[in-house]
Each structure stands twice: as structure tokens, then as C-alpha cells.
Legacy VTK file of the C-alpha trace (Angstrom):
# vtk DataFile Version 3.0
C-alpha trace
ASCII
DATASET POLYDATA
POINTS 464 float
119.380 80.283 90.595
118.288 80.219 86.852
117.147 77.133 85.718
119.507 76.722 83.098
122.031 76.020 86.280
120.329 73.317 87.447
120.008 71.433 84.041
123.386 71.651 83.538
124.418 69.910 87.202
127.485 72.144 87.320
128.469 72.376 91.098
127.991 75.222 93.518
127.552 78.308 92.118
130.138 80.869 93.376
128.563 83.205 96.296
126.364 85.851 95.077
124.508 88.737 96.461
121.950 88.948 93.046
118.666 87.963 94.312
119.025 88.288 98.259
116.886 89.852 100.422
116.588 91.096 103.326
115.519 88.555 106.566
111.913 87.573 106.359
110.044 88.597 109.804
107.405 85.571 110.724
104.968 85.953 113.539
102.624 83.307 114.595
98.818 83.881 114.766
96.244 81.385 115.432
98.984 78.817 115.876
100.917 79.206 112.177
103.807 81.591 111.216
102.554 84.278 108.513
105.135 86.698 106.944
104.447 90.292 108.973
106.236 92.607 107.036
104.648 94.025 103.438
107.530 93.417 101.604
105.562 92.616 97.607
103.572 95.037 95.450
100.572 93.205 95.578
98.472 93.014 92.302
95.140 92.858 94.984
92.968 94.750 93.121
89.315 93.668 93.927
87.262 92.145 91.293
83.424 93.597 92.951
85.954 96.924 91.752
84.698 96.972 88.196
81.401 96.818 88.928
80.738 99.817 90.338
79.767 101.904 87.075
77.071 98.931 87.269
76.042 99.956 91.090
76.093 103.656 90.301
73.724 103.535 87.325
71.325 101.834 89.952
69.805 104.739 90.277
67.951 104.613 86.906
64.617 104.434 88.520
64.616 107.700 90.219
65.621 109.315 87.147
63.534 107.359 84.947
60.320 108.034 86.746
60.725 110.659 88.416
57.438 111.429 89.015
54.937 112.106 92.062
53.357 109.650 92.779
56.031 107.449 92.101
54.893 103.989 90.075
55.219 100.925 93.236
57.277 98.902 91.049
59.582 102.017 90.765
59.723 102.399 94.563
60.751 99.019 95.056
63.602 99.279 92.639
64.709 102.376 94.361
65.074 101.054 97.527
66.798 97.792 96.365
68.943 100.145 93.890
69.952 102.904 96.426
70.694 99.866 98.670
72.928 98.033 96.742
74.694 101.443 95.489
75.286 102.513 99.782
76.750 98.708 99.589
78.815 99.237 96.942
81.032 102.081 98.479
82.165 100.005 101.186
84.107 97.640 99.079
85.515 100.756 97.051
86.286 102.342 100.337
87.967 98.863 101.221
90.040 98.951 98.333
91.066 102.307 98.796
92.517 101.302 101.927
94.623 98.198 100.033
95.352 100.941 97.624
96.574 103.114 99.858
98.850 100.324 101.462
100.668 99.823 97.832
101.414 103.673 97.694
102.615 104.062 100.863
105.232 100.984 100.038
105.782 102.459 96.334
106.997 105.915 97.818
109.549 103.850 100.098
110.729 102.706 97.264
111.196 106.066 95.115
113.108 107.387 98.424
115.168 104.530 98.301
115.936 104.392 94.532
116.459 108.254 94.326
119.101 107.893 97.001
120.775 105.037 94.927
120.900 107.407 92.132
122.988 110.085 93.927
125.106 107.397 94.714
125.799 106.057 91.403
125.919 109.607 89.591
128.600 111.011 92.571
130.400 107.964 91.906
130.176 108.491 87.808
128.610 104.809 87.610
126.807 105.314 84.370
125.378 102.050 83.770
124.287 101.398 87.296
122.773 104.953 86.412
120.600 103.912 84.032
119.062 100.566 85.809
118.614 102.506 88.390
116.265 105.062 86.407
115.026 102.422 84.764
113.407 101.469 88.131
112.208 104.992 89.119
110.318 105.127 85.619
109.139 101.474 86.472
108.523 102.515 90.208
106.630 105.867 88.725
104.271 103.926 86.485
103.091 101.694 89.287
103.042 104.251 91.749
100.581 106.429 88.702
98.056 103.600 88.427
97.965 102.718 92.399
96.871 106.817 92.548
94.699 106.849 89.600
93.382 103.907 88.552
92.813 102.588 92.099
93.007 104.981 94.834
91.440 108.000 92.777
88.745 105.960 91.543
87.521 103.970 94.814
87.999 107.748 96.061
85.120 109.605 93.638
83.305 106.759 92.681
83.047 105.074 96.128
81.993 108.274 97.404
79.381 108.880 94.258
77.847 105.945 95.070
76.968 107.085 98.467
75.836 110.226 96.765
73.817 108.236 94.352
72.601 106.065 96.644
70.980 108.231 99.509
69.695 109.828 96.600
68.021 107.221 95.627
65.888 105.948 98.505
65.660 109.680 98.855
63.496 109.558 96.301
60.669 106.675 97.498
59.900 110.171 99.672
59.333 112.514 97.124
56.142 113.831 97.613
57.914 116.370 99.796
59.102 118.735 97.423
62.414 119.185 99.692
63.606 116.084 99.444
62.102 115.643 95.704
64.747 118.281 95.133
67.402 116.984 97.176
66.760 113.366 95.509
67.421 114.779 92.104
70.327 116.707 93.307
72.056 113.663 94.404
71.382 111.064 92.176
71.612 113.961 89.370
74.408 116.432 88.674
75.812 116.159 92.107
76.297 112.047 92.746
77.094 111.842 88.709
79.555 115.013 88.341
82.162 112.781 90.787
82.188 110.229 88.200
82.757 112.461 85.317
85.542 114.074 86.893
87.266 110.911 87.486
86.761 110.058 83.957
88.402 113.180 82.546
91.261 112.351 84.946
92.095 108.907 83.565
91.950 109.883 80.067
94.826 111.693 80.382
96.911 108.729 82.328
95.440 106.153 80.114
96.837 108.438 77.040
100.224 108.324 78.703
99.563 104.715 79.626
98.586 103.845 75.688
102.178 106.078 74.327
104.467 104.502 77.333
103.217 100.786 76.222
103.176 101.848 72.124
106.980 103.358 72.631
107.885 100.039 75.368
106.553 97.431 72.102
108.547 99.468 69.545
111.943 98.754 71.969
111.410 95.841 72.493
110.620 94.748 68.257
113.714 96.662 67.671
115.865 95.248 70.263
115.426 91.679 71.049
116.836 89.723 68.862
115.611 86.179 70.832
112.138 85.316 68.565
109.824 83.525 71.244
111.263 86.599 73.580
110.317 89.221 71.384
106.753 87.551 70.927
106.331 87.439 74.198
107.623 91.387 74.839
105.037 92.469 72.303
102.250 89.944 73.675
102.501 91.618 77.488
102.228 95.427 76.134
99.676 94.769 73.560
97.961 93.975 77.230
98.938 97.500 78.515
97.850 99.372 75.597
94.616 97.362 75.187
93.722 98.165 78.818
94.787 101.691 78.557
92.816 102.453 75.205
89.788 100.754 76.725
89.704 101.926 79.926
89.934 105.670 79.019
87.383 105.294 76.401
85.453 103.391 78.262
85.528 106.323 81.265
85.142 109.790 78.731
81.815 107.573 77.372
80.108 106.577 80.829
81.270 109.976 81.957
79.118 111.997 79.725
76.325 109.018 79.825
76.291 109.616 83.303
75.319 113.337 82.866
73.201 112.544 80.458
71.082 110.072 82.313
70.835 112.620 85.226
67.723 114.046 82.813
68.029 111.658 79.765
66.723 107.985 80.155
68.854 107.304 76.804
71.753 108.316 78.853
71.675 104.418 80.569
71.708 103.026 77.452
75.188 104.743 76.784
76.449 102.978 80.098
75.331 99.611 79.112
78.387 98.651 77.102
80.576 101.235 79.462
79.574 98.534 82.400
80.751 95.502 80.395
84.417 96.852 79.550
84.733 97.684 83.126
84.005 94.841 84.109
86.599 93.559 81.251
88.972 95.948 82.309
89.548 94.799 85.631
89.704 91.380 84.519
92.203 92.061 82.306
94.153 94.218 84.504
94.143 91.432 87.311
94.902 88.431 84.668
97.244 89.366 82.372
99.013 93.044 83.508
99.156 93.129 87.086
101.503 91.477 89.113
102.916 90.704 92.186
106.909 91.436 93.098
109.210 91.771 95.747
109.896 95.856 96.405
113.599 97.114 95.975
113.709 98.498 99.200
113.714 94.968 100.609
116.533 93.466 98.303
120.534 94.659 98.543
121.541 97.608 96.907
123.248 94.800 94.046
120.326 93.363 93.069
119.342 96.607 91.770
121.815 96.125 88.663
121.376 92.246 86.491
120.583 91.063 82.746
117.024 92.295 82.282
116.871 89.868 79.464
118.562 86.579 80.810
115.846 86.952 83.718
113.134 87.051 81.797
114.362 84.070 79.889
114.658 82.157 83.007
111.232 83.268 84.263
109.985 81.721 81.427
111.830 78.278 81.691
110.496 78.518 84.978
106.928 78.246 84.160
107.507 75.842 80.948
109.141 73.463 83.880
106.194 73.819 86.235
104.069 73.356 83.473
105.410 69.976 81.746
106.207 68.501 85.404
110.006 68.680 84.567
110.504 71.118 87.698
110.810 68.491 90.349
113.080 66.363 88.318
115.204 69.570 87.925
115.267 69.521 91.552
116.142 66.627 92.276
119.531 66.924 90.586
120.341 70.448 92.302
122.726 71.195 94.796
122.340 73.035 98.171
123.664 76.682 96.581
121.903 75.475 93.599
118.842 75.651 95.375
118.771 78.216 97.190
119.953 80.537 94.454
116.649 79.124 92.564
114.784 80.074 95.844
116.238 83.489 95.750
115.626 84.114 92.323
112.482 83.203 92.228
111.251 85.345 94.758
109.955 82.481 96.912
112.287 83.156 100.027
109.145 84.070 102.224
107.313 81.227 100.671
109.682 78.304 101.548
110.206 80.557 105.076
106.574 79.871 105.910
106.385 76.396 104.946
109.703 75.863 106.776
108.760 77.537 109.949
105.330 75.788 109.939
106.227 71.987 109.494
107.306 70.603 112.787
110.440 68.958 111.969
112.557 72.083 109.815
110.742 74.236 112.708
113.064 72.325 115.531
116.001 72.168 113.130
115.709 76.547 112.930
115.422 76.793 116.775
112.059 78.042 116.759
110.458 77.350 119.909
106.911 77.404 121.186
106.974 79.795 122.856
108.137 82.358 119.970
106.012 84.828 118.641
108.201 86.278 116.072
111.029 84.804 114.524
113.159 86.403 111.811
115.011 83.706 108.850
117.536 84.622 106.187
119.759 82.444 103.619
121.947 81.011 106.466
118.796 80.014 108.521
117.577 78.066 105.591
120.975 76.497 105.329
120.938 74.706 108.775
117.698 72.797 107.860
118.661 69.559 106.142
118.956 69.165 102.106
116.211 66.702 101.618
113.964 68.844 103.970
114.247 72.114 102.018
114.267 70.366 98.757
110.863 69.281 100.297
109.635 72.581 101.228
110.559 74.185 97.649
109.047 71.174 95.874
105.785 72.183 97.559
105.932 76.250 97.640
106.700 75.657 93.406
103.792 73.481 93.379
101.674 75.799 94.913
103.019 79.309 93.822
106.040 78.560 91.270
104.117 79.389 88.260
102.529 82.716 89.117
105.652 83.817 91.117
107.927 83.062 87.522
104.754 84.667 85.525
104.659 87.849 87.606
108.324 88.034 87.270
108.277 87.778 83.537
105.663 90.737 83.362
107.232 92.803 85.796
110.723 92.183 84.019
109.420 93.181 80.607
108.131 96.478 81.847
111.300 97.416 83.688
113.300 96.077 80.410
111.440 98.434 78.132
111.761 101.281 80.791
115.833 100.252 80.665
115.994 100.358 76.904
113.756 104.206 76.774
116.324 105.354 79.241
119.482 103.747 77.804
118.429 105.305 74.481
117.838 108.791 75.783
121.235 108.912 77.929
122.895 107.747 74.888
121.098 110.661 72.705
122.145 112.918 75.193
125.934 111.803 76.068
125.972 111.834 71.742
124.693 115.490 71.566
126.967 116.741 74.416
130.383 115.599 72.448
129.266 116.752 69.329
128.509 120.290 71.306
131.929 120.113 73.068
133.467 119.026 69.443
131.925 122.297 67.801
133.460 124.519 71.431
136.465 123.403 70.212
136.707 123.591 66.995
135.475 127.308 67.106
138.066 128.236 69.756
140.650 126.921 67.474
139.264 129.132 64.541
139.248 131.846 66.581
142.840 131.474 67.649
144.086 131.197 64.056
141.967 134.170 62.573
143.920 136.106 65.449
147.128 134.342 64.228
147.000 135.922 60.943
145.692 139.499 61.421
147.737 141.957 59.859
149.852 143.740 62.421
148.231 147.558 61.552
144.574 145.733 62.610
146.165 144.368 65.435
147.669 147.912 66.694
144.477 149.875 65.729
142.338 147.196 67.737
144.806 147.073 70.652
LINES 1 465
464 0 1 2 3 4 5 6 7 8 9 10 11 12 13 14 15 16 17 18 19 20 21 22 23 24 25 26 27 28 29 30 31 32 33 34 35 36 37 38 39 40 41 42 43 44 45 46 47 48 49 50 51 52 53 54 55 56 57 58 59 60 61 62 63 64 65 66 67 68 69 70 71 72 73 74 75 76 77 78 79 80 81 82 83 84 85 86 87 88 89 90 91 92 93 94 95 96 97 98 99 100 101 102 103 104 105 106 107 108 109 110 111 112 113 114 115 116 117 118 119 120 121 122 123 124 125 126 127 128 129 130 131 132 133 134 135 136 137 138 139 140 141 142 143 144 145 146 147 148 149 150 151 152 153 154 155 156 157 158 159 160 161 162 163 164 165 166 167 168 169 170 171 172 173 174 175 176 177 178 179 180 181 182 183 184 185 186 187 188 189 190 191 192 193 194 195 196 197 198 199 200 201 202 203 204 205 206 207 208 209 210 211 212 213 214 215 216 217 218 219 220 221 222 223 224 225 226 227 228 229 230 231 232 233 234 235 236 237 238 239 240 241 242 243 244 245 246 247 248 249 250 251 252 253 254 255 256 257 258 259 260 261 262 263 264 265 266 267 268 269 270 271 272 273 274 275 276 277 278 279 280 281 282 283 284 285 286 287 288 289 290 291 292 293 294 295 296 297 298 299 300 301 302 303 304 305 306 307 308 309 310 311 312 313 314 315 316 317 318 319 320 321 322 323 324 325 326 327 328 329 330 331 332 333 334 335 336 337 338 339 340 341 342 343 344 345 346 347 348 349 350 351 352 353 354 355 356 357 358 359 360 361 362 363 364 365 366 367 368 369 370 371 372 373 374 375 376 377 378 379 380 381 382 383 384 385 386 387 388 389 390 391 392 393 394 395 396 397 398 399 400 401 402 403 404 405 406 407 408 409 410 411 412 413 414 415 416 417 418 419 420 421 422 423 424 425 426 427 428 429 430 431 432 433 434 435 436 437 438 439 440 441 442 443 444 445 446 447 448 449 450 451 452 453 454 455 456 457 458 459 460 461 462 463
């Protein structure tokens, strides 16, 4: 329900299928209901993740002195370096696997919206057409940075750094000229060439990254016509192209500082500042781009279709509530189909389904007994549980996760509205060039017919 709804006190809202979702599947472990199935895009991405140009430039000292026999303070900063570096590829191989988990939900979702699409273009439904695309642009961007941001890089890097690392403590034993040549090998050319691959890789998506959010800003200036909106618009993609231009910069430089240190000790000196913006990078990316959201796959086939615009604006009422206090006042004046709409709309259902199935007295009024292991809730579940109960239970989930819930929304809405507006533009282009190309058909056929028309009848007998 948007929150303009509940100000206003009108009375139930007629029935609508905008917002709902499919039944939320609970099963208990360790004595409390957690939601089972994977049904958000989960903006998860691990913060110990941007520190790994730091871990694999740990192996400085077997580059730097690289020399038999090797300095003791040198050996003991190899072994602690090569250590921490082995470390280090676990949690990029345990990110990979989170990754991994977000693809594998993103490509549901392209099967599902590309089979939407054949619906709405065999049916001629041309706006439904373009949300729709809208969504597989959205879904493709998403979908890009899960496989190259994430994925690709806890791929090469994680696997550099195991490279880099055995190389490393290799080198504590390099008065055997074997593994003296081995050691260099690794933590050399070898262990360093994965992470300049990678970098030449994400230049080219952060360049596409950098246009998509320049051409997404321009839309949105041009547009929106609602001031604080439009400030907003331009505030969230000055975000994207910020990370974008820094994070590919920030990878070409440490990429050829990386092969430069393999012989080079000015070459770590390069990745100094190419370890800070990492570091800010994935900050950034995890604070102000990324996001959290409920995947289309697990909404109605409706909810594809809605006011970009008038969603936004209620995601940000939303979080100027929750931030002045006035939420739970707002509340308290709502009606039952008031509140669940706001529930719905919110993306919160599996939020106040949790609470609700955990709290003792809402988990008698759903028929969930102890001996369940699974249970499965939708909207009329949540109906059967008293008012003043569920008003509880989405007083506290608001309390708890209202803000970032409305604030993911907002950023996920903007990027889907500026992927709407590139598409509704383009379609219009093309629809535009189509009837002017069917409008010069035409007009040439009639030419055609009236050059015949008045042909002298000797041409006409001589040509026939």
C-alpha cells in the first residue's frame, strides 16, 4: 500500500494483485521459522572482498629481495605474507559460491521474463512490452556485475592468491635453485598475469557500466519533472558511474603494477593507491548501489507492469516516515487491506511471515503446530491473525528493516525506471521510423501508378 493511502484514511483499497507474491515457504531450525526459499537478489557482497589486491601484493618480499640467502626479516614476512595471501582465497572462493547463488536466481529470472515477452508481443501488448524489456535490461545489468565484478573476480583473483601465495613461502626455500625458480614463477608472471587479465576484463564492463549510468542520468534530467525526484535520480547514478570509472581505472592501474612488481619494486608503489579505491569500491558498491529486492519470478505475472515513478515516490515517503517516527502513527490509522497492501508493497511479506510464525500467539492463530517443520503463508494466512496482532508484527519488521527495504526499493526502482525510459525511447524511434518508411512505400506506389496512368498509348504498345 503506498503511504500516501494510509495518510489519507480512505477505506479499503479495492483488491489488487500489484505487489503479491507468491506463498512464503518457512521451515523451522534450531527451534525458529527462517524463510527457505531464495526468493531476493541479495546485495551480500563481502567486505574482506576488496581487500584482496591488498593480500595479493603480500608477496612484495619475495620479489623485493629476492636474493640467496634471503635477509631473516624477509623470511619472516614471507611466511606471514604467503600465509595470509593462501587465507585470503578462501573468502574469495566463499564469495564465489554466494555469487554463484545470485546468478543461478538471475537466469530464472531472464527465462521467466523472456517468456513474458512472447506473451505480450503475440498478444500485440506494446506497453506491457516495454516494462517488460525494461526488466530484461535491468535483469541483464545485474546478472553482468554478479559474473564480472563478483564471480569473475573471486574466480582469478581468489585463485592468484593461491598462486601468489605458495609462491611465496616457496620462496623462504630458495636456496634450491628449483624451487628459487618455481617461487618466482608463481609469485611473478604466473600468480600476477590472473590479475591482469581480470583487469582488462572489467574495463570493458565498467566502460559499459560508466555509458549505461551517463545515458540512465541524462533520462532521468530530461524526464522527471518532480525536483527532489530528479535530485535524487541523478544522486543514485552519479553512484554507478563513480564506481564504474573508479573501479576500471583502478583495475587497468594495479593490473600493469602487478606486472611490474613481478621484477620492479616500484611496481608496489603503483598498487598502493590501487588497494585504497578497492577497498572504496566495495564500500561504495555495498552502501550506496547495491541492493536487495524481491526476484520477478516470485511475484504474479501483474506486478511486472506499475508506475515506475509513483513507486519510487512512495519508497521515499517510506523512509522519510521511518525516519521522523511518523510511521507508526501512520499505522495506527490504517485499515486491514490498508495494511497489508503496505506489507506487500514494501516487500516485507517474508519479514512480517517470520515474525508472525515465530511469536507464540499469531503462531496458534495460523495453525502452526509443533510438530511442523515447514509451513507455507500467503495474504489470506496473514488475514486470519488478528488486526492488532499484525499491526504488531509490521510495527516491529519496519522498525527493524523498513528503512533499508524502502531504500533498496528506491535504488532498484531508479535503475529499472531509467532502463524503462532507454527502451520506451528506442521503441518509439523505431515505431516513428517504420511509418515514415511505410509512408514513403506508399507514396512511391502511388507515383508509380500515375506515371503509368499517363503514358502515351504508342509507349504503352511498344513496351507491352
Amino acid at each position: 500500500m503506498a503511504p500516501h493511502d494510509l495518510e489519507t484514511g480512505q477505506p479499503e483499497l479495492e483488491k489488487s494483485t500489484r505487489g503479491r507474491t507468491l506463498p512464503v515457504k518457512l521451515m523451522r531450525k534450531k527451534g525458529k521459522f527462517i524463510s527457505t526459499e531464495q526468493i531476493r537478489l541479495r546485495n551480500d557482497l563481502m567486505l574482506i572482498v576488496g581487500y584482496l589486491e591488498f593480500f595479493n601484493a603480500l608477496d612484495f618480499p619475495a620479489n623485493i629481495w629476492n636474493t640467496i640467502p634471503v635477509p631473516t626479516f624477509a623470511l619472516a614476512l614471507m611466511i606471514v605474507g604467503g600465509t595470509i595471501a593462501l587465507l585470503a582465497s578462501i573468502t574469495a572462493f566463499w564469495d564465489l559460491r554466494r555469487s554463484l547463488r545470485n546468478v543461478r536466481l538471475l537466469r530464472e529470472e531472464r527465462a521467466y521474463l523472456q517468456r513474458e515477452l512472447k506473451i505480450a508481443r503475440s498478444k500485440g501488448l506494446r506497453i506491457r512490452e516495454c516494462h517488460i524489456v525494461a526488466w530484461l535490461k535491468h535483469n541483464f545489468r545485474e546478472l553482468g556485475w554478479e559474473l564480472v565484478d563478483r564471480s569473475c573476480m573471486d574466480a582469478l583473483v581468489g585463485f592468484a592468491a593461491i598462486l601468489v601465495g605458495t609462491g611465496t613461502l616457496m620462496a623462504t626455500g630458495g636456496a634450491n635453485h628449483r624451487i628459487y625458480v618455481a617461487s618466482n614463477l608463481l609469485s611473478g608472471y604466473i600468480g600476477n598475469g590472473f590479475v591482469a587479465v581480470y583487469g582488462l576484463i572489467n574495463a570493458v564492463w565498467s566502460a559499459y557500466l560508466y555509458v549505461r549510468a551517463r545515458r540512465h542520468k541524462a533520462l532521468v534530467k530530461e524526464c522527471i519533472s518532480d525536483k527532489s525526484m530528479k535530485k535524487r535520480g541523478v544522486e543514485i547514478f552519479r553512484n554507478h558511474e563513480a564506481y564504474a570509472l573508479i573501479n576500471g581505472t583502478t583495475l587497468l592501474v594495479s593490473s600493469a603494477g602487478s606486472l611490474i612488481s613481478t621484477t620492479m619494486w616500484w611496481g608496489y608503489v603503483m598498487l598502493i593507491p590501487c588497494i585504497l579505491a578497492s577497498v572504496y569500491c566495495n564500500i561504495l558498491w555495498r552502501s550506496k548501489v547495491g541492493y536487495y529486492r524481491i526476484l520477478s519470478h516470485f511475484r504474479t505475472s501483474e506486478d511486472l507492469e506499475f508506475n515506475i515513478s509513483a513507486q519510487i515516490l512512495d519508497s521515499s515517503n517510506v523512509q522519510a516516515m521511518v525516519k521522523n517516527g511518523s510511521v507508526k502513527t501512520v499505522l495506527d490509522q490504517s485499515q486491514p487491506k490498508n495494511l497489508l497492501e503496505f506489507i506487500y508493497e514494501n516487500e516485507m511479506h517474508d519479514d512480517v511471515s517470520t515474525y508472525l510464525a515465530n511469536e507464540p500467539p499469531t503462531r496458534r492463530a495460523l495453525g502452526i503446530k509443533p510438530t511442523d517443520a515447514e509451513v507455507v503463508l500467503d495474504v489470506q494466512d496473514l488475514m486470519t491473525v488478528e488486526f492488532g496482532q499484525l499491526l504488531e508484527a509490521v510495527k516491529a519488521c519496519v522498525a527493524e528493516v523498513g528503512f533499508c527495504r524502502a531504500l533498496d526499493r528506491e535504488r532498484m526502482l531508479f535503475e529499472l525506471l531509467g532502463s524503462y525510459l532507454t527502451v520506451e525511447r528506442a521503441m518509439t524511434k523505431q515505431e516513428a521510423m517504420n511509418t515514415r518508411k511505410n509512408g514513403e512505400r506508399g507514396e512511391r506506389r502511388i507515383e508509380s501508378k500515375e506515371r503509368a496512368h499517363h503514358q502515351p498509348e504508342s509507349y504503352v504498345r511498344f513496351n507491352t
